[in-house]
C-alpha positions as CSV (number, residue, x, y, z in Angstrom):
1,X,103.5,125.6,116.7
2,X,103.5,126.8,120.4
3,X,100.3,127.9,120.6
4,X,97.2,125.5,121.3
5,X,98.7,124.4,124.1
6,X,97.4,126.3,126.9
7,X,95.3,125.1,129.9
8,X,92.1,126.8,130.0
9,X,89.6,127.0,132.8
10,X,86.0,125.9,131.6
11,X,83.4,128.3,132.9
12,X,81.1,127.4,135.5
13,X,77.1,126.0,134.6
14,X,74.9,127.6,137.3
15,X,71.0,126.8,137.6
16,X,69.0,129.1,139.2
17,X,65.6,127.6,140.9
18,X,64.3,130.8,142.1
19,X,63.0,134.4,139.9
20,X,64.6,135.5,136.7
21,X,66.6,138.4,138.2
22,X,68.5,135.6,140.2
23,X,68.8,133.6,137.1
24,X,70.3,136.7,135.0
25,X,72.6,138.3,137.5
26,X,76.0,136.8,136.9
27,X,78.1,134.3,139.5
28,X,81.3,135.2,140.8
29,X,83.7,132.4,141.7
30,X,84.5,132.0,144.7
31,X,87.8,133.1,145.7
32,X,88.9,129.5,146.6
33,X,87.6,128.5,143.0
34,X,91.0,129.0,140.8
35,X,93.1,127.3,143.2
36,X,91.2,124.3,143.2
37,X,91.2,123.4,139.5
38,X,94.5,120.9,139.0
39,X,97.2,122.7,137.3
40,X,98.6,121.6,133.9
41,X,101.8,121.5,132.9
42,X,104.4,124.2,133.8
43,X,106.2,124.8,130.5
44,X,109.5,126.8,131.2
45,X,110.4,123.5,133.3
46,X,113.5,121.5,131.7
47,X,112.4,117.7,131.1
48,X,114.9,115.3,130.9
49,X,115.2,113.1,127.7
50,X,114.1,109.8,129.0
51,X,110.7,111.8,129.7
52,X,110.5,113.1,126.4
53,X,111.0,109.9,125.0
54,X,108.5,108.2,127.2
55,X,106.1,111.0,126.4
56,X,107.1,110.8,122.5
57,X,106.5,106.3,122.4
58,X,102.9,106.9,124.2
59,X,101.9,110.0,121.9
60,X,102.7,108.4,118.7
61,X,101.0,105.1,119.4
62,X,97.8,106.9,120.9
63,X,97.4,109.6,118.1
64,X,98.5,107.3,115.4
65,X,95.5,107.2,113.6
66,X,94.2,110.6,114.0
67,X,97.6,111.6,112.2
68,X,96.6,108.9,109.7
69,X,93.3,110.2,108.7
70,X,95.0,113.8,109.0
71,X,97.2,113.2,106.4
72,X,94.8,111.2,103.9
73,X,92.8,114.8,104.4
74,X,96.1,116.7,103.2
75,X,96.7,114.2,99.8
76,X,92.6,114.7,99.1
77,X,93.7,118.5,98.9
78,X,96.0,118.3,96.5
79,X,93.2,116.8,94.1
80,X,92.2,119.2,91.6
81,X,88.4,117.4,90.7
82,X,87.1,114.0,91.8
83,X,88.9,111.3,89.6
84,X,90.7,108.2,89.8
85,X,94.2,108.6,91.4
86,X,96.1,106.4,88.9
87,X,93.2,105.5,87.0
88,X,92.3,102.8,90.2
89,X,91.2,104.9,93.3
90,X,88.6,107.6,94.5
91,X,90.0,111.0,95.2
92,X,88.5,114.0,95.4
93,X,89.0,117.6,96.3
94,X,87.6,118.3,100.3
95,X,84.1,118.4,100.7
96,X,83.2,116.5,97.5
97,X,83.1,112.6,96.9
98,X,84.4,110.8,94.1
99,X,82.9,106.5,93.4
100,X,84.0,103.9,91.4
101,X,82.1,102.2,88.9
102,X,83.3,98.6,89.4
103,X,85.1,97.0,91.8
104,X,88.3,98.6,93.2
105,X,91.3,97.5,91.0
106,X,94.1,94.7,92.9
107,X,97.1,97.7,92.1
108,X,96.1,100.0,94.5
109,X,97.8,100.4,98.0
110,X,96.9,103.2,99.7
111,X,94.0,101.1,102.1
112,X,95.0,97.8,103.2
113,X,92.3,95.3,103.5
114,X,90.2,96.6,100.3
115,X,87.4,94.5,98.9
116,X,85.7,93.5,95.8
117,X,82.1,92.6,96.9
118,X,80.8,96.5,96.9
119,X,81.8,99.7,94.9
120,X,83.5,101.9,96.6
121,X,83.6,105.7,97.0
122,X,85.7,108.2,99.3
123,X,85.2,112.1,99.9
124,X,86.9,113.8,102.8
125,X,84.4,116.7,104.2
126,X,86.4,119.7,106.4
127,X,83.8,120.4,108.4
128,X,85.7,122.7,110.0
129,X,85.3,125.1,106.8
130,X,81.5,124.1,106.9
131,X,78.9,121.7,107.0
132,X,78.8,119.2,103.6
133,X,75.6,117.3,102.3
134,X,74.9,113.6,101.8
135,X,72.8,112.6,99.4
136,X,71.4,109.2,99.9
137,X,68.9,107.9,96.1
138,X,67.2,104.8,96.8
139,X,68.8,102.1,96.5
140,X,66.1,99.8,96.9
141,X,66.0,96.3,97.6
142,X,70.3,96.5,96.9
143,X,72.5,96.6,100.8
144,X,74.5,99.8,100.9
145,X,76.3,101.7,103.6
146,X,77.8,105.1,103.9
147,X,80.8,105.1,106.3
148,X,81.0,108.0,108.3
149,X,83.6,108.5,110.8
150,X,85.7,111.5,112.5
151,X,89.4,111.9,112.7
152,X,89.9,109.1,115.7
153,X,87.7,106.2,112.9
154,X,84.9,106.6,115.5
155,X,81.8,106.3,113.6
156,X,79.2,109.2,114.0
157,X,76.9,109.1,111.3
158,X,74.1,106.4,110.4
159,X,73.6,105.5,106.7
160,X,72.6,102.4,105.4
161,X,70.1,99.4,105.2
162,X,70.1,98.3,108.2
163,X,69.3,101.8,109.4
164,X,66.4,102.2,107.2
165,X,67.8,105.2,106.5
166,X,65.3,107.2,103.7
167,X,66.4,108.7,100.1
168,X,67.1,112.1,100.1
169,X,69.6,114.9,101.6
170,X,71.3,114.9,105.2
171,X,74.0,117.4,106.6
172,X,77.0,116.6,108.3
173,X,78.5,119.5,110.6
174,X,81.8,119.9,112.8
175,X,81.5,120.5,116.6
176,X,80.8,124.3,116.7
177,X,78.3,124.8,113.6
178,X,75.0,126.8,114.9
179,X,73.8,127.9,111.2
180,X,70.3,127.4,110.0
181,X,69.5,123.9,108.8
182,X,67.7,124.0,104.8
183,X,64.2,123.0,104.1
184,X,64.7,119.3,102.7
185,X,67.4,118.1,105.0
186,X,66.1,115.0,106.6
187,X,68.5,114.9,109.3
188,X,71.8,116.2,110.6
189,X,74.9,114.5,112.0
190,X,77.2,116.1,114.5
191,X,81.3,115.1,114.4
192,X,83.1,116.0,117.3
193,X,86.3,117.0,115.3
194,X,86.7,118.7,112.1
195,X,87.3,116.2,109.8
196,X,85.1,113.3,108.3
197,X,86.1,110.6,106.1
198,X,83.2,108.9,103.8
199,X,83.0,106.1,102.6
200,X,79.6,104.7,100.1
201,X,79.7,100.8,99.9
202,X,77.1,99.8,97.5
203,X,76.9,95.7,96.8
204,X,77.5,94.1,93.7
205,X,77.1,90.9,92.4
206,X,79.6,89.2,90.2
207,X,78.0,89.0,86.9
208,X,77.8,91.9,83.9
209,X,74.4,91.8,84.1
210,X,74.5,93.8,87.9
211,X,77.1,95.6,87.0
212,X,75.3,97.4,84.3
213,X,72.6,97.5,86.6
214,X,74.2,99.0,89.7
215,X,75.3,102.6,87.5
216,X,71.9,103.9,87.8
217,X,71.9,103.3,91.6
218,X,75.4,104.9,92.1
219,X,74.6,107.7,89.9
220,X,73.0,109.4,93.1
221,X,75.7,109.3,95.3
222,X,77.1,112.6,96.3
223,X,79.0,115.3,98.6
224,X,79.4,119.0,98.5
225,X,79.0,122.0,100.4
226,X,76.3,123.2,102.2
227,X,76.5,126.2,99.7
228,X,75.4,124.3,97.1
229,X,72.3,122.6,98.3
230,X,69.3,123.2,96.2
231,X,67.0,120.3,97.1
232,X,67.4,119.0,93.8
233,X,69.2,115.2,93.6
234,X,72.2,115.4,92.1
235,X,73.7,112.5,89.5
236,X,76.6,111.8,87.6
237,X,78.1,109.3,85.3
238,X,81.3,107.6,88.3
239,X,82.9,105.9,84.4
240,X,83.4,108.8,83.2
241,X,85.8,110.2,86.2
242,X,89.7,111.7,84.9
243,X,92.5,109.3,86.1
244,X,95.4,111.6,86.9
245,X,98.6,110.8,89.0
246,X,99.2,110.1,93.4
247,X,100.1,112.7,95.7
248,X,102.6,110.6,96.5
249,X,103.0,106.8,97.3
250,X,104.4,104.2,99.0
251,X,107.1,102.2,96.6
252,X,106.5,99.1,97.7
253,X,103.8,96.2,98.0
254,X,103.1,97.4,101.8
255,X,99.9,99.8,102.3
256,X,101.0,103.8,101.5
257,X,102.7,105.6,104.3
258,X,100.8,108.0,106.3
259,X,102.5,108.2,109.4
260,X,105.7,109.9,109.8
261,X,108.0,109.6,113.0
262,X,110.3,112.5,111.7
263,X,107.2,114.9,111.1
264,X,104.9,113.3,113.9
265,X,105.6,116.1,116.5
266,X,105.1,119.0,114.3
267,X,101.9,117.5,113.1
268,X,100.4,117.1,116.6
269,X,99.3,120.6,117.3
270,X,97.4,120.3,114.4
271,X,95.8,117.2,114.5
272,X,95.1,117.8,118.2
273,X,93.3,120.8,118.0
274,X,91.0,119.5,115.3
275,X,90.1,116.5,117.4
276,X,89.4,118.4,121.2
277,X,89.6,116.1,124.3
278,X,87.3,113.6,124.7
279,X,86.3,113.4,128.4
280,X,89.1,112.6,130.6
281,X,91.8,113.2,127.6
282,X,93.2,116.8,129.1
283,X,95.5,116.4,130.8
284,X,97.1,113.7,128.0
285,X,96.7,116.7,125.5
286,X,98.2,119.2,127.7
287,X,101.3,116.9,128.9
288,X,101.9,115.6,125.3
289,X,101.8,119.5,124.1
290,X,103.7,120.5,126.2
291,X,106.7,118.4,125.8
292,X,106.4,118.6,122.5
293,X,106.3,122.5,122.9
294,X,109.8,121.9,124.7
295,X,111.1,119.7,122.0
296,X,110.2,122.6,119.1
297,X,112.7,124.8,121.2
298,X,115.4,122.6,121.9
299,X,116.9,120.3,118.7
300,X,118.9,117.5,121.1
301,X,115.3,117.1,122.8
302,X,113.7,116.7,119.4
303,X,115.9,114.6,118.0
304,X,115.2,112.3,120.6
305,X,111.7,112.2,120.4
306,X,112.1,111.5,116.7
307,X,114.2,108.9,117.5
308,X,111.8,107.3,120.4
309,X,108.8,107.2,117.1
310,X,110.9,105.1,115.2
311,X,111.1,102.9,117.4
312,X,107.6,102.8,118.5
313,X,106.7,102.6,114.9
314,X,108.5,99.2,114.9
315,X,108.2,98.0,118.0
316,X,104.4,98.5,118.7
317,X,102.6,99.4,115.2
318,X,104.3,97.0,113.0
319,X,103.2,94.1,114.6
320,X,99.7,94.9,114.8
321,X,100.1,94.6,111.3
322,X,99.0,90.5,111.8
323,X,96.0,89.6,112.7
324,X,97.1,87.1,115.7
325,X,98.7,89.5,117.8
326,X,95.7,91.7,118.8
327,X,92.0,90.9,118.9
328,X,89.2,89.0,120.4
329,X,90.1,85.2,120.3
330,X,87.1,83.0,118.8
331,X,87.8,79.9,118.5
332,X,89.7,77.7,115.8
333,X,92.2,80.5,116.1
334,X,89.9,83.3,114.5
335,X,89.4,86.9,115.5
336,X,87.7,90.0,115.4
337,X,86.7,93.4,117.5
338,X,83.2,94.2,118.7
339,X,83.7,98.2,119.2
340,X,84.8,98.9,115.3
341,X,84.7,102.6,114.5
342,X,83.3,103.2,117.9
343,X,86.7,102.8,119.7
344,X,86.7,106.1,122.7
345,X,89.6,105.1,124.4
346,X,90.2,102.3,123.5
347,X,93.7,103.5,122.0
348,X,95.3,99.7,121.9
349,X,92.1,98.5,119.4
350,X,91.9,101.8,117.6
351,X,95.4,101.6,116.2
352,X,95.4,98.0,115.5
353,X,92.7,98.2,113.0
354,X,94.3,101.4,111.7
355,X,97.5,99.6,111.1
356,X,95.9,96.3,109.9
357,X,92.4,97.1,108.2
358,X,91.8,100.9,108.4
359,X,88.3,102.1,107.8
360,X,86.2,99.5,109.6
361,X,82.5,99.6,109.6
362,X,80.9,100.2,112.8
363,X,79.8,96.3,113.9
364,X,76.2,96.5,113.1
365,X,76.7,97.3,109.6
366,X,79.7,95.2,109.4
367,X,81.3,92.0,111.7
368,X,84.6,91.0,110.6
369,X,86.4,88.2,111.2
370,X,90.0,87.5,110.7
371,X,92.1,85.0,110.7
372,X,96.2,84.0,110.0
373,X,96.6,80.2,111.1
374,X,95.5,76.7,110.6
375,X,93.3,74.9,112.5
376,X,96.7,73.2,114.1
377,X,98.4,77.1,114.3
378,X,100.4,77.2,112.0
379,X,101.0,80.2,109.3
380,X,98.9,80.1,106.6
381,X,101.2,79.4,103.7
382,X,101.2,78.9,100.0
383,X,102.9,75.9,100.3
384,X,99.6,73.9,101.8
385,X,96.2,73.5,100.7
386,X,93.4,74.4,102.5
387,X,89.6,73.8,103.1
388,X,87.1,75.8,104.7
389,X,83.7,73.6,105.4
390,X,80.3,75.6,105.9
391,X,77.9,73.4,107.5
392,X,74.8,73.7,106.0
393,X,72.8,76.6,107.3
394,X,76.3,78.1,108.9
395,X,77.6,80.5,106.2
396,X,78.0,83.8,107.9
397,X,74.6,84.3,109.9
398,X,73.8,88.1,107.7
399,X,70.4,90.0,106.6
400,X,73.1,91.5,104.0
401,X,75.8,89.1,102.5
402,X,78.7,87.6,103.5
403,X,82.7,87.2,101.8
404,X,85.8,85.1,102.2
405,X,88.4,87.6,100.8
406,X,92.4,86.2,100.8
407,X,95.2,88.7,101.3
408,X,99.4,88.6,101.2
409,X,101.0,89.2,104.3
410,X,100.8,93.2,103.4
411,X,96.8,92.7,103.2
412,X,96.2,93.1,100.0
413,X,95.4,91.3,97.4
414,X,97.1,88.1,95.6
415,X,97.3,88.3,91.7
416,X,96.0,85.5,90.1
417,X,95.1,84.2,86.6
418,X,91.7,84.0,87.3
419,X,91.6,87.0,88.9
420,X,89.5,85.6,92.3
421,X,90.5,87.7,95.5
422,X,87.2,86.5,97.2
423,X,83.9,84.4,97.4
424,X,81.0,84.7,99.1
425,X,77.3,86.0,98.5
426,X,78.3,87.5,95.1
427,X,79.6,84.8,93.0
428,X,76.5,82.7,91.9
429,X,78.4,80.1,90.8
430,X,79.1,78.3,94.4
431,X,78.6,74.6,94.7
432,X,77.4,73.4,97.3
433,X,77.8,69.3,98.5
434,X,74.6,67.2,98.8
435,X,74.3,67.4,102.4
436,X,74.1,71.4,102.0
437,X,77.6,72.0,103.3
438,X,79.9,74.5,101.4
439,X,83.8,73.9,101.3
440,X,85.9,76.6,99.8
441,X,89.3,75.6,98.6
442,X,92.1,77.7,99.4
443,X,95.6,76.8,97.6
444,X,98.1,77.9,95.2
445,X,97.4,75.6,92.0
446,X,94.0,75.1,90.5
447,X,92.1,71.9,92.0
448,X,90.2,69.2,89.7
449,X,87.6,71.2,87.3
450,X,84.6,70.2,89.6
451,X,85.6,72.3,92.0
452,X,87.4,75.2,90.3
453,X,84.0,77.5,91.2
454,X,84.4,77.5,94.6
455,X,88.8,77.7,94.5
456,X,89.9,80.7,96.1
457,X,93.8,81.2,95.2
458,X,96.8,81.6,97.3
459,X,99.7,82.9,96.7
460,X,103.1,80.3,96.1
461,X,104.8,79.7,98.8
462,X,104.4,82.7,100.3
463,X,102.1,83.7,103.9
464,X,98.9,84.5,103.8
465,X,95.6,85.7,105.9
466,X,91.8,85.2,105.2
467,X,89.3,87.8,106.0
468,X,85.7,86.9,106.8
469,X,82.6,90.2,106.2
470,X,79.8,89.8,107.3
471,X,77.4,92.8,106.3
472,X,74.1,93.4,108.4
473,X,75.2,90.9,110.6
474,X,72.8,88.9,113.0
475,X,72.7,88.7,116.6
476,X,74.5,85.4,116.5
477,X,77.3,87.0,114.5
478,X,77.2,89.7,116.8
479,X,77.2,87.8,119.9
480,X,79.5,85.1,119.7
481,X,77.3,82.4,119.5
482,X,78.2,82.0,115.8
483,X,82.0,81.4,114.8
484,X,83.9,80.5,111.4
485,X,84.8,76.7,110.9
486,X,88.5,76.1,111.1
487,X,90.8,76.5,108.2
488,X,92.0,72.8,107.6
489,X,95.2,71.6,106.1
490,X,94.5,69.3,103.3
491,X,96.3,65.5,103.8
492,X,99.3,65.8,101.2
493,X,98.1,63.2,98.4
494,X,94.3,64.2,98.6
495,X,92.2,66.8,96.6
C-alpha cells in the first residue's frame, strides 16, 4: 500500500544537431540539475488532521469516478462467462463483451440514466494484461456507436456512424504496449490508463418487426484478447446468454454503490497507478499519496479521513445527483455539458455526470439535454400534467435519432402499465398536429384515447426529470443555436 508513491525524476530528452558520435554519447546532468527539480512531498513529516481531512474531501471528489469505473472492473471479474447478471444486464468476464438482445429491462440499477431506444452491450478490457479486439460487422444503413472510454470516462476510441468507421477488426492497447500489430487490424486505439469500459449502442425501433431484424446485426459484436485474433468475424446468438446472480447490489431503488468512503483510501494506490498523471496532475498524486501513506500508518489519522469522505460523499456528490445544480444553463431551465467523456480536468463536470448519468457519449455521437423544472421552475411532479410542444421542423436537430426518456428522482425508470419509459424517433406511432408541431404529454393518468400515442407517463405524485438524446447531433444541437421547448404545466380543467 506504501509503495507507488514515490517522486521520480523524468529523464532528460536531448537532440543532437551535429554528427552521430555527438548524438550517441550520453549527457550528464549538470550538477545544478537535481536541485532544481521541485521536491515532493517529505513523507516522515507528521500532518495534522485538519490537513488530512482537507486532503481526504478534495481526493475523494476528484478520483470519484476513476474509483467508480475501478470497481465496476472488479464485479466484471467475478463473472464466470458473459451472461445476464440477474437475467436483465450485460456482464462479462475482463476482456470479453457480453449484449443484450432487446432493450435493457426497467429492474436493473446498476447505471442510472439507462435507455430503451438502442441495445446495449458492456465488456470491461484490462489492457493492462494486454491489448483486446473490436470487432465492428456492418451495420449498414442502422446508427450504432461503440463507447470507448478509460478509467477517468474520457473517451479515447472512435466507433460509430458518424465516424464512418469500416466493418472489420480494431485493437485497443494500454499506455505501454509496443507488440506487433496483426495483419487485418484496421486501426489501433491507445488508452492512457489500463482500463477500458465498452459500451455497443445499436438502435432499434419499437416494433417486432426490427427487433427480429436487429439479431443478425448484433450477432457480430465482439471482444477478446489479442490472443485470439484469427481474422475471422466472430458471431454469436446475445438470446441465448446464461442469467446468473450480482456481485453484489445496492438494496434500494437508488443506482448500485460503487464508491466507498470507508475503503476509498486503500483503493487509491491502485486506482492511481493504473490511471498515471495527466499533465500537470503530479504533484496532486504525490500530495494525495502521500497523506494517504501517513493515514495507512497511523489509525486516528485514518479514521479521520474516512470520516472527512462521508461527508464529502453527501455534501458534494449527492447533490449532483439533480440535474439543476450543475451544468450548462439553456434556456427554459434546461441543461447539458459540451465536453462529455472528454472531461481532462475538468474534475467538477467529470463527477457530476458520474454521479447523475455515468457513461456519457462523447458530444458528437451524443448531445444530451436534461432537464428537472417547469417552464415557471418549479419541480417536476406527478401531481401536474405536462406538455412538451415541438414546433414543426424543431424535434432534436440529429443525422441519427432523437428520445424524450422520463426518469424518478433516482434516474431511472418509472413502472407503468403501458410500459412507455420514452418517445422519440423509435415509436412510429407519434401524432403529429396539422400545423406539423408535436406535443408530447407528460402526466400520471392516461389522457383522452386520441392522444394516448404520444402520452409519456409519470410517476403519482412523486418528482421527476426528463432527459432529452440526441444521437449524431447537428451543428445547431451542438452549438446552442438549437434548445428544447419548455416543459409547460397544463391549466388544471384542460386536457
Amino acid at each position: 500500500m506504501n509503495r507507488g508513491w514515490m517522486l521520480f525524476a523524468g529523464g532528460l530528452l536531448c537532440a543532437a544537431a551535429g554528427g552521430s558520435a555527438l548524438a550517441q554519447a550520453p549527457v550528464t546532468p549538470s550538477p545544478g540539475w537535481a536541485l532544481a527539480l521541485p521536491s515532493g512531498p517529505d513523507i516522515g513529516i507528521k500532518v495534522t488532521e485538519a490537513y488530512a481531512r482537507m486532503v481526504a474531501r478534495d481526493a475523494y471528489f476528484w478520483a470519484w469516478p476513476m474509483v467508480n469505473i475501478y470497481n465496476r472492473r472488479l464485479a466484471f471479474r467475478q463473472a464466470p462467462e458473459p451472461g445476464l447478471m440477474n437475467g436483465v444486464l450485460p456482464l462479462a468476464p475482463l476482456n470479453t463483451l457480453s449484449m443484450l438482445h432487446d432493450y435493457v429491462e426497467p429492474e436493473q440499477r446498476w447505471v442510472a440514466c439507462p435507455n430503451q431506444d438502442v441495445v446495449y452491450g458492456a465488456g470491461i478490457a484490462a489492457l493492462d494484461e494486454g491489448p483486446v479486439v473490436v470487432q465492428v460487422p456492418d451495420f449498414g444503413e442502422r446508427f450504432w456507436v461503440y463507447q470507448v472510454v478509460d478509467l477517468r470516462t474520457d473517451s479515447f476510441a472512435q466507433f460509430g456512424a458518424m465516424y464512418g468507421t469500416r466493418p472489420g477488426f480494431y485493437l485497443l492497447v494500454g499506455p505501454n504496449w509496443a507488440g506487433d500489430v496483426p495483419k487485418g487490424i484496421i486501426k489501433v486505439f491507445r488508452a492512457s490508463t489500463g482500463t477500458a469500459f465498452v459500451v455497443p449502442r445499436v438502435f432499434q425501433d419499437d416494433t417486432p418487426d426490427d427487433r427480429r431484424a436487429v439479431q443478425a446485426l448484433i450477432a457480430g459484436i465482439d471482444l477478446y484478447p489479442l490472443a485470439k485474433f484469427d481474422g475471422t468475424m466472430k458471431t454469436r446468438d446475445w438470446s441465448k446468454l446464461p442469467k446468473f446472480a450480482t456481485p453484489g447490489g445496492s438494496g434500494s431503488e437508488a443506482e448500485t454503490r460503487w464508491v466507498f468512503p470507508e475503503t476509498f483510501l486503500d483503493q487509491l494506490p491502485a486506482v492511481l497507478k493504473d490511471a498515471p498523471p495527466l499533465p500537470g496532475e503530479e504533484a496532486r498524486y504525490a500530495q494525495i499519496l502521500a497523506v494517504a501513506a501517513a493515514a495507512q500508518k497511523n489509525p486516528a489519522l485514518r479514521n479521520a479521513m474516512v470520516e472527512e469522505a462521508a461527508k464529502a460523499e453527501k455534501e458534494l456528490v449527492d447533490p449532483l445527483l439533480q440535474f439543476r445544480n450543475w451544468g450548462q444553463q439553456l434556456p427554459n431551465h434546461w441543461s447539458s455539458v459540451s465536453n462529455g467523456a472528454r472531461f481532462g480536468t475538468d474534475y467538477f463536470a467529470r463527477t457530476a455526470v458520474a454521479k447523475s448519468n455515468i457513461l456519457v457519449n462523447a458530444p458528437v455521437e451524443t448531445k444530451y439535454l436534461y432537464q428537472d423544472l417547469d417552464a415557471s421552475g418549479g419541480r417536476l411532479n406527478g401531481a401536474n400534467r405536462y406538455t412538451v410542444t415541438f414546433a414543426k421542423g424543431e424535434t432534436p436537430p440529429v443525422d441519427g435519432f432523437w428520445s424524450l426518456t422520463l426518469y424518478d428522482a433516482a434516474h431511472f425508470f418509472v413502472p407503468n402499465e403501458i410500459k412507455r419509459y420514452s418517445l422519440g424517433t423509435k415509436n412510429k406511432s407519434l401524432k403529429y398536429e396539422p400545423d406539423g408541431s408535436l406535443t408530447i404529454y407528460v402526466q400520471a393518468e392516461p389522457p383522452p384515447e386520441p392522444l394516448r400515442d404520444n402520452w409519456l407517463p409519470a410517476p403519482k405524485d412523486a418528482d421527476y426529470s426528463l432527459f432529452i438524446r440526441a444521437y449524431w447531433p447537428k451543428v445547431a444541437i451542438l452549438d446552442g443555436s438549437w434548445a428544447p421547448p419548455a416543459v409547460r404545466r397544463m391549466d388544471e380543467g384542460s386536457r
